[in-house]
C-alpha positions as CSV (number, residue, x, y, z in Angstrom):
1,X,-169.6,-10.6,116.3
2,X,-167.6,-7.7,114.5
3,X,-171.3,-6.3,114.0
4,X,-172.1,-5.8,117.7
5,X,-168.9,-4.3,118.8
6,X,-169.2,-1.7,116.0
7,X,-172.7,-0.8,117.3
8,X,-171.7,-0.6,121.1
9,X,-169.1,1.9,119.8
10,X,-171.3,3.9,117.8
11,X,-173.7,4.3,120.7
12,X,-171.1,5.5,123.0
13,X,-170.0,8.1,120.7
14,X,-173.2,9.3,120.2
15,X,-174.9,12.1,122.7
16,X,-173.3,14.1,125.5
17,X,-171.2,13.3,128.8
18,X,-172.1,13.9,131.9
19,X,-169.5,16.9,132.5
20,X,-171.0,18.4,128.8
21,X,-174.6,18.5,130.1
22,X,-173.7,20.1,133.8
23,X,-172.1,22.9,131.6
24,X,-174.7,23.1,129.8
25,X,-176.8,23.9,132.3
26,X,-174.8,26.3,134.3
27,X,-174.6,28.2,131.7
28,X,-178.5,28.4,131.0
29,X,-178.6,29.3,134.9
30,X,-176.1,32.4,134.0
31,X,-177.7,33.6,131.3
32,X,-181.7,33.0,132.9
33,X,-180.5,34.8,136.5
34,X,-178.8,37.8,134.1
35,X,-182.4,38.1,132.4
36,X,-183.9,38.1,136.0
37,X,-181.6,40.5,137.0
38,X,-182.5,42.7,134.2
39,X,-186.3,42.0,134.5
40,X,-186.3,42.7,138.3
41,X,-184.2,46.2,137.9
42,X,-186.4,47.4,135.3
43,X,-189.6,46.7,137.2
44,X,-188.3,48.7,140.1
45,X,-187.4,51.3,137.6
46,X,-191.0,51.4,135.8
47,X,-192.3,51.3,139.8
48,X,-190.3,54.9,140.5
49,X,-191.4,56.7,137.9
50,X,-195.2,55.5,138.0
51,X,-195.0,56.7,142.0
52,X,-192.5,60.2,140.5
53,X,-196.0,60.8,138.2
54,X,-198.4,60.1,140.7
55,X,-196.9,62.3,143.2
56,X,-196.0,65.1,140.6
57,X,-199.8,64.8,139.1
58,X,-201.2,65.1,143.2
59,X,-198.8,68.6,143.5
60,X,-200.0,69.8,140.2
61,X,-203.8,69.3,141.4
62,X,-203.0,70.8,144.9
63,X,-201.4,73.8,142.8
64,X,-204.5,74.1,140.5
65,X,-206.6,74.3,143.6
66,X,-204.6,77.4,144.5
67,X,-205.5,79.5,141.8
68,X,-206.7,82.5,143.4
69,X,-203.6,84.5,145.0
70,X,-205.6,85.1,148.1
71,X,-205.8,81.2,148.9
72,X,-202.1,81.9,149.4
73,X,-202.2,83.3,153.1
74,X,-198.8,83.2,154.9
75,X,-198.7,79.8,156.9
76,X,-199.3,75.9,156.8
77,X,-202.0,74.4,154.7
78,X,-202.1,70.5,154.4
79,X,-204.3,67.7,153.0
80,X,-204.2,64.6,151.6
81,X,-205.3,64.1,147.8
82,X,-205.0,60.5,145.8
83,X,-204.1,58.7,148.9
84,X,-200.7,61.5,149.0
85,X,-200.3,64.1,152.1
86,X,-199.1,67.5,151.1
87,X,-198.1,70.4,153.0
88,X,-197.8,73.9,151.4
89,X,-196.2,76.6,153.8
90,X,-196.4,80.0,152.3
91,X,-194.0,82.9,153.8
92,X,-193.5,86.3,152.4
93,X,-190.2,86.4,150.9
94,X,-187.9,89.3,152.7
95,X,-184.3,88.4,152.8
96,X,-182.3,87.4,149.6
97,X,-181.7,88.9,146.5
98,X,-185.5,90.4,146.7
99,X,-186.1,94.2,147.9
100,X,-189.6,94.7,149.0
101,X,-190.4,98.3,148.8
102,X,-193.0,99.7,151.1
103,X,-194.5,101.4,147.9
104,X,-194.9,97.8,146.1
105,X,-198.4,97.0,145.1
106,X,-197.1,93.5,144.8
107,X,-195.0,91.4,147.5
108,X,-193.0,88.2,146.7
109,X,-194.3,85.1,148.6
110,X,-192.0,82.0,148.9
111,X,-194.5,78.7,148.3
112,X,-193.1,75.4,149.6
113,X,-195.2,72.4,148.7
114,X,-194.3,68.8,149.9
115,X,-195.8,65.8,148.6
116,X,-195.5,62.7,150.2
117,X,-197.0,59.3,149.4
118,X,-197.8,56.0,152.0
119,X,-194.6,54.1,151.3
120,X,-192.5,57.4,151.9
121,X,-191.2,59.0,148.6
122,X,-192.0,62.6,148.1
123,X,-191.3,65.7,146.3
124,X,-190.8,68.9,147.5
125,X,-191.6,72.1,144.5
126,X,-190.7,75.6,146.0
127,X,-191.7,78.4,143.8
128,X,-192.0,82.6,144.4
129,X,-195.6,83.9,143.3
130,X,-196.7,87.6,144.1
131,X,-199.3,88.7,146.5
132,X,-201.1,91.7,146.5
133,X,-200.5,94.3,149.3
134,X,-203.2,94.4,151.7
């Protein structure tokens, strides 16, 4: 008899409680929604900078279309390139820190280009490139 009650006390010794194995496994839950956490705020990271490239690579193409000065005529010019609208309004550049004399072969233009993708992020590039006097 002495042999059967020292067996039904080893077997209750041995494994986990009930109150062991629910902390167990709130603590897997922490540590699995921390990882998601971290998986899901790096995805939407790796997302912005993939659509920040696209978006600078479509305002680099529109530019390299312009490569002639006399593309640049004062005014609005837009299009859409890679699924991406642009704009590129062109002005000549006369108040500021710039003096334009009348005897300047070459006038400052102020270039603003927008680009702007289907979900709504865009980039706006404003640069100062010379035009020759007509």
């Amino acid at each position: 008899m002495r042999r059967a009650e020292s067996s039904d006390n080893a077997g209750n010794e041995a494994g986990f409680t009930i109150l062991e194995v629910l902390i167990a496994i709130a603590v897997v839950a922490i540590v699995l929604g921390a990882i998601g956490g971290v998986v899901a705020s790096t995805t939407r990271g790796v997302r912005s900078v993939e659509q920040h490239v696209v978006l600078m690579e479509t305002a680099r193409s529109v530019a390299a279309g312009l490569r002639s000065r006399e593309q640049l005529v004062s005014g609005q010019t837009s299009g859409e390139l890679f699924g991406n609208r642009w704009q590129i309004g062109t002005s000549p550049m006369m108040d500021g820190p710039v003096v334009v004399d009348s005897q300047a072969t070459w006038i400052p233009q102020l270039v603003k280009m927008r680009v702007q993708s289907p979900s709504g992020a865009a980039v706006a590039i404003d640069a100062i490139r010379l035009q020759r006097r007509r």
